[in-house]
C-alpha positions as CSV (number, residue, x, y, z in Angstrom):
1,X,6.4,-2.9,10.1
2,X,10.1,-4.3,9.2
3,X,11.1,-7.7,10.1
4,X,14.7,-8.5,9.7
5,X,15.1,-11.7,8.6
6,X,17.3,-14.5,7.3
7,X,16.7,-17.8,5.6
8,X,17.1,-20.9,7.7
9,X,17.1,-19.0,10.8
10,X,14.8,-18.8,13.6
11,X,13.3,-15.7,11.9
12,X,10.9,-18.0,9.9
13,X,8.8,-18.0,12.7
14,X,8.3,-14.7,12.6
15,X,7.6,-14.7,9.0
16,X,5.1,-17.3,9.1
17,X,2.9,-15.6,11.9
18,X,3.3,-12.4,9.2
19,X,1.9,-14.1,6.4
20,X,-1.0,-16.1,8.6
21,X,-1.9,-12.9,10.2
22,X,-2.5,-11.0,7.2
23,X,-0.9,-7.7,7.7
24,X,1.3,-5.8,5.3
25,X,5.3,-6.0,6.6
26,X,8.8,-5.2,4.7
27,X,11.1,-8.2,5.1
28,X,14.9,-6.7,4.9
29,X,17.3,-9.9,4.6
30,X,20.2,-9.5,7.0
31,X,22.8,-12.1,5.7
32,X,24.2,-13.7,8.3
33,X,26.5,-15.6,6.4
34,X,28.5,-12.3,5.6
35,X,28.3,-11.1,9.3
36,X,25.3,-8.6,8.4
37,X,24.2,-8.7,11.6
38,X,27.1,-7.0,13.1
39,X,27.3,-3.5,11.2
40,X,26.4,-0.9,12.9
41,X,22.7,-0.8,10.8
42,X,21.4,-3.9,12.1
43,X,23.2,-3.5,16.3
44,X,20.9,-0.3,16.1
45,X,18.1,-2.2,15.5
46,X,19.2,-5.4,17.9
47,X,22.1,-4.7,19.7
48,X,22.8,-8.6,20.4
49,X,22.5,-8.7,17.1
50,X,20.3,-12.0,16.2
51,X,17.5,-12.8,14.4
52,X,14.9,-11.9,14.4
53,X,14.5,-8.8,15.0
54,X,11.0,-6.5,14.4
55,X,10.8,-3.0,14.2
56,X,6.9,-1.5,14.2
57,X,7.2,1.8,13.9
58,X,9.8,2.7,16.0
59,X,8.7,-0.2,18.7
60,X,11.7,-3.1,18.4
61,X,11.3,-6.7,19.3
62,X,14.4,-9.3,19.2
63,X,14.2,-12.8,19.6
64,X,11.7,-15.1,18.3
65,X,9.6,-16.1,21.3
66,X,9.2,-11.8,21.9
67,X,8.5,-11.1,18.5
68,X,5.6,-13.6,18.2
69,X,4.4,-12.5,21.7
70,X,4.3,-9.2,20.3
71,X,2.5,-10.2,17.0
72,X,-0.3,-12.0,19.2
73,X,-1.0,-9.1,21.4
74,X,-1.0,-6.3,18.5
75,X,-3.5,-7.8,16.8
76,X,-6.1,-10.6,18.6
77,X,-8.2,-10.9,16.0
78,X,-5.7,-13.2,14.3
79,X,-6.5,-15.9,17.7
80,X,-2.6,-16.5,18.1
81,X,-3.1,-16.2,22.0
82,X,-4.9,-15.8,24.6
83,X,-5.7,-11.8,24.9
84,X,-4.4,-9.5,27.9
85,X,-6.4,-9.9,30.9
86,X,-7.7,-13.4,29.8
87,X,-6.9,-16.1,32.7
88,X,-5.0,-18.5,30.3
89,X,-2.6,-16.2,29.1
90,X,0.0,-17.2,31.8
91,X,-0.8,-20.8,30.6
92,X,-0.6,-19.8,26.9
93,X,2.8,-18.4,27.2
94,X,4.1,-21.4,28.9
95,X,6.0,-23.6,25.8
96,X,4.1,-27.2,26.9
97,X,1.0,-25.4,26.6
98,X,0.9,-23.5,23.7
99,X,-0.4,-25.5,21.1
100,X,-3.0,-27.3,23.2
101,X,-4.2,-24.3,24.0
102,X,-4.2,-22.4,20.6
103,X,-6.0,-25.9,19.7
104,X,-8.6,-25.3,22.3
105,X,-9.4,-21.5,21.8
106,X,-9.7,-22.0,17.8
107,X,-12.4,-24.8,18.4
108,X,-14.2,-22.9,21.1
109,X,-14.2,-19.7,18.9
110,X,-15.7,-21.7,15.7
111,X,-18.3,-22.9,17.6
């Protein structure tokens, strides 16, 4: 799993749900700053070319909000969202409800 990345960016997010999950990742640094994210390399990857952008074995995510939505549903165990076929997963993937409800599951699954 590759996750293009640049400081400062959005692509933190990312990052962060990488390193809380656990699972091995290459992080390649697209620098923005010197218009990285336009050669042809990185438009193959995301053609709209922004970060970030997560390639898992051939399967590519862009944007933050997909890319975490991804993470969550590839691996469940971590408890980043409600799992496919649960109820509250339309109200998980709303943006008011997401962190009320990440709340609740984590305390209901500890118990």
């Amino acid at each position: 799993m590759k996750l293009y990345y640049w400081p400062k960016t959005r692509a933190f997010r990312a990052l962060w749900m990488l390193e809380e999950i656990g699972v091995p990742y290459e992080l390649a640094r697209v620098n923005i700053r010197a218009g990285e994210q336009t050669l042809s390399d990185f438009r193959g990857v995301n053609p709209m070319t922004k970060l970030p952008a997560l390639d898992d074995d051939g399967v590519r995510v862009a944007e933050s909000g997909a890319v975490l939505l991804y993470l969550a549903g590839k691996y469940p165990q971590a408890q980043f969202g409600a799992p496919i076929g649960d109820p509250l997963r339309g109200l998980w993937r709303s943006k008011s409800a997401n962190s009320r409800l990440l709340a609740k599951r984590r305390t209901e699954s500890r118990r």
